[in-house]
Steps between C-alpha positions, in 0.01 A plus 500: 500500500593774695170698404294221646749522796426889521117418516524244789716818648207746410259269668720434788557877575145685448168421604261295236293847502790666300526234252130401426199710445260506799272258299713281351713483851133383643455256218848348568463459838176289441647329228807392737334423824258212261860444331661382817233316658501303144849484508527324807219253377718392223821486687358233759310306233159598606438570132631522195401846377176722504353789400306813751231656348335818753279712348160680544170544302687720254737260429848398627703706744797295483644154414787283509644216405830214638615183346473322124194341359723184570789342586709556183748796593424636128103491556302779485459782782125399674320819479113647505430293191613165608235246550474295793284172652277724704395157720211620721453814388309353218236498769456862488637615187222251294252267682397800744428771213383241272230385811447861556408540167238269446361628881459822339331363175253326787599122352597372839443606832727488816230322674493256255571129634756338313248196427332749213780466292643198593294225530750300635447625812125452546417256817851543605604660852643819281209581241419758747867657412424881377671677222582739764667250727725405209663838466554537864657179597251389694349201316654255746630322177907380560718447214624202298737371243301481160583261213516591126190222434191739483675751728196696544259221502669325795570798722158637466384079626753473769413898625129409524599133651764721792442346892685791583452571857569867428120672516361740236558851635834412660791674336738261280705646238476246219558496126191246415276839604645643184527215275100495549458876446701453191273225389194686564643778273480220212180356623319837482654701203544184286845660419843324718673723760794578244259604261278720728750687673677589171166646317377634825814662676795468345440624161269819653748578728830484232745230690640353212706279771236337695382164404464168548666240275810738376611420177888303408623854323467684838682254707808742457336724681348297810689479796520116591337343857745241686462176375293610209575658118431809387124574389429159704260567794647354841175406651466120480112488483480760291728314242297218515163717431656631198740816631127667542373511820307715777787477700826567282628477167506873456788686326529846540758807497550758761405793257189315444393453865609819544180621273289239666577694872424810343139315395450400850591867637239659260255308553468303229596745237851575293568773252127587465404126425326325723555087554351445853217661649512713809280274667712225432814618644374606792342152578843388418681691758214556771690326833303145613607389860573157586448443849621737763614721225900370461410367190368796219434420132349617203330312237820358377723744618703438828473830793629360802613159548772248533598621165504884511866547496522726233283691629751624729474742836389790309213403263163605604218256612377590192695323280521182330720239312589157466810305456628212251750232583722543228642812657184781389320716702294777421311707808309858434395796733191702390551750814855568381441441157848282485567157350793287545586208287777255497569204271818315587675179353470293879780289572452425820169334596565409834613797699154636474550790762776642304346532217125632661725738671623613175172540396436715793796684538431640151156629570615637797759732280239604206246632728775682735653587221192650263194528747647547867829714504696470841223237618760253467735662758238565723387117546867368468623705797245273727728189420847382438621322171642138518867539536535297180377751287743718573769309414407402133736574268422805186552363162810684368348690187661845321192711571369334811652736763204623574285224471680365781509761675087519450404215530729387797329770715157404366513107514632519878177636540288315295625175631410601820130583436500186297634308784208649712274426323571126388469431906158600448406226249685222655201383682357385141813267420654479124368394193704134439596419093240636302177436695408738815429353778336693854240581728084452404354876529085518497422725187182728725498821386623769295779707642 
């Protein structure tokens, strides 16, 4: 006891700089800033536990991880390895490559109308639906609840029979975009989404944690989705099309989407092997503006929207992501050559600008932290911090003296910037439950 009370003293009395080596005092510092910002997550139930994954094409720079795979006080620690309900990012992590794939091998084409493969939708008003409207959200197609009699069958029949009032080129995040694109996958490879992705990707690219359908013996090491089991996808429709869908029903790891960001960052290729093609990346992250330009996407990918909070105020225009409901979000800069990814257990479903602010406020640290060195300062001296960040509470812990201390002076600031910038996407309204709901944006031209 009184050695542990003679290294609070130690800690107390000289500066970090004495006690840590310059890099592993740098390394703290990150680690604790992400630690606190978690931290507070957990303490006012906006999630359960998560895990921060930042890292660059070489590979990770730094991670960390809060909170148990469950609520049992003896469960395991969550960690890189844990697997979690990735929710929408299933959008981007398989349909999009797996689309992208069969583009490259000159199977489909984005121009494609969505009658050519689904003849379901000849002499309706949406044959004339593209491939390419599909993976921007611009279909005009609106969302429904599915039942488990012929799932697929039925959606594809009420999509094609849709009176929407919502007009093809209009912007409409919707998950029926991707339950098509996942169908068309089958449709043209003769092999189910699942099954594609796996021979395709996954395998290639050695994530030995990514996958649809996990298996009972790794529900131990799933982190469960409220209301739902462990392994079990929380995604209604997706259940009832058979935990594989366009939309969700991906599992994945942070260490594995940690090698898929390094994919994306060069171009396609990993440790000398390549899985995508140049070509096809770069289609997959070329900016398409809806509109006036406040709305940006990629095929798939999210670049400025409604939705881009973790992209937060220091990203580059450049980059791309996406989010899942669950509590996942994954977004990537090429011009900084940074990727951030968090996968949290989400409590709280409600409070959704809490938790996108969490998204943000974390992005905002990795690329002041790794890319932009006293940029963070610089942009936080132009506005004050809500009072009420000031006055939460440090979680008493034996060597958290100076993460406090850190991350105190660092979230002040962040929360200021992220307060700044949420003003700025007010205008857009909130996404309500799971389905996202704003303004039409004219897909014209690319950005």
């Amino acid at each position: 006891m009184r050695l542990i009370y003679g290294f609070i003293a130690i800690c107390l009395i000289f500066p970090a700089s004495i006690i840590f080596a310059s890099d592993d005092a740098q390394v703290y510092e990150h680690v604790a800033t992400i630690n606190y910002l978690m931290e507070r997550a957990i303490s006012n139930n906006l999630i359960a536990g998560g895990v921060v994954v930042i890292g660059d094409h070489s590979g990770i720079l730094s991670s960390t991880a809060r909170g148990r795979l469950n609520a049992n006080p003896d469960a395991p620690l969550l960690d890189e390895q844990t697997m979690f309900d990735l929710a929408s990012l299933t959008k981007v992590i398989a349909t999009t490559p797996a689309v992208m794939k069969l583009l490259d091998e000159g199977k489909i084409s984005l121009t494609d109308p969505l009658s050519r493969w689904f003849p379901e939708f000849k002499g309706s008003e949406r044959e004339s639906i593209t491939i390419l409207n599909l993976l921007t959200h611009t279909s005009g197609l609106a969302d429904f609840d599915m039942s488990t009699d012929q799932a697929m069958e039925t959606a594809i029949r009420k999509a094609a029979s849709e009176k929407s009032p919502q007009r093809v080129n209009g912007f409409k995040y919707a998950d029926i975009n991707f339950i098509l694109l996942g169908e068309l996958v089958h449709r043209v490879s003769g092999r189910t989404l699942n099954a594609f992705c796996h021979d395709e990707l996954y395998a290639p690219l050695v994530v030995p944690e990514t996958m649809f359908l996990p298996t009972p013996d790794l529900a131990n090491r799933i982190a469960p989705t409220l209301g739902g089991t462990s392994g079990t996808v929380q995604d209604r429709n997706a259940r009832c099309l058979g935990s594989v869908a366009g939309h969700a029903g991906l599992f994945s790891s942070a260490r594995d989407l940690a090698r898929f960001a390094r994919l994306m960052l060069d171009g396609g290729e990993i440790d000398g092997k390549r899985i995508l093609s140049e070509q096809a990346v770069k289609q997959m992250t070329s900016p398409l503006s809806c509109g006036s330009g406040t709305v940006v996407r990629g095929l798939g990918w999210d670049m400025n929207s409604p939705f881009s909070a973790p992209k937060g105020r220091l990203f580059s225009e450049a980059s791309f992501g996406h989010t899942g409901y669950s509590g996942s979000s994954i977004w990537i800069d090429p011009k900084q050559d940074l990727f951030v990814i968090l996968l949290t257990t989400r409590l709280n479903y409600q409070d959704v600008r809490s938790f996108n602010r969490l998204r943000r406020d974390i992005s905002t640290i990795a690329v002041a932290e790794f890319r932009q060195p006293g940029n963070l300062q610089q942009l936080a001296a132009l506005v004050t911090a809500p009072p009420e960040i000031s006055r939460i509470p440090a979680r008493p812990h034996l060597t958290a003296h100076r993460s406090i201390r850190v991350a105190s002076h660092r979230i002040r600031m962040v929360a200021a910037l992220s307060e700044a910038h949420t003003k700025s996407h007010r205008q857009y309204g909130k996404k309500s439950g799971k389905h996202h709901h704003h303004k039409s944006h004219s897909l014209t031209h690319r950005a």
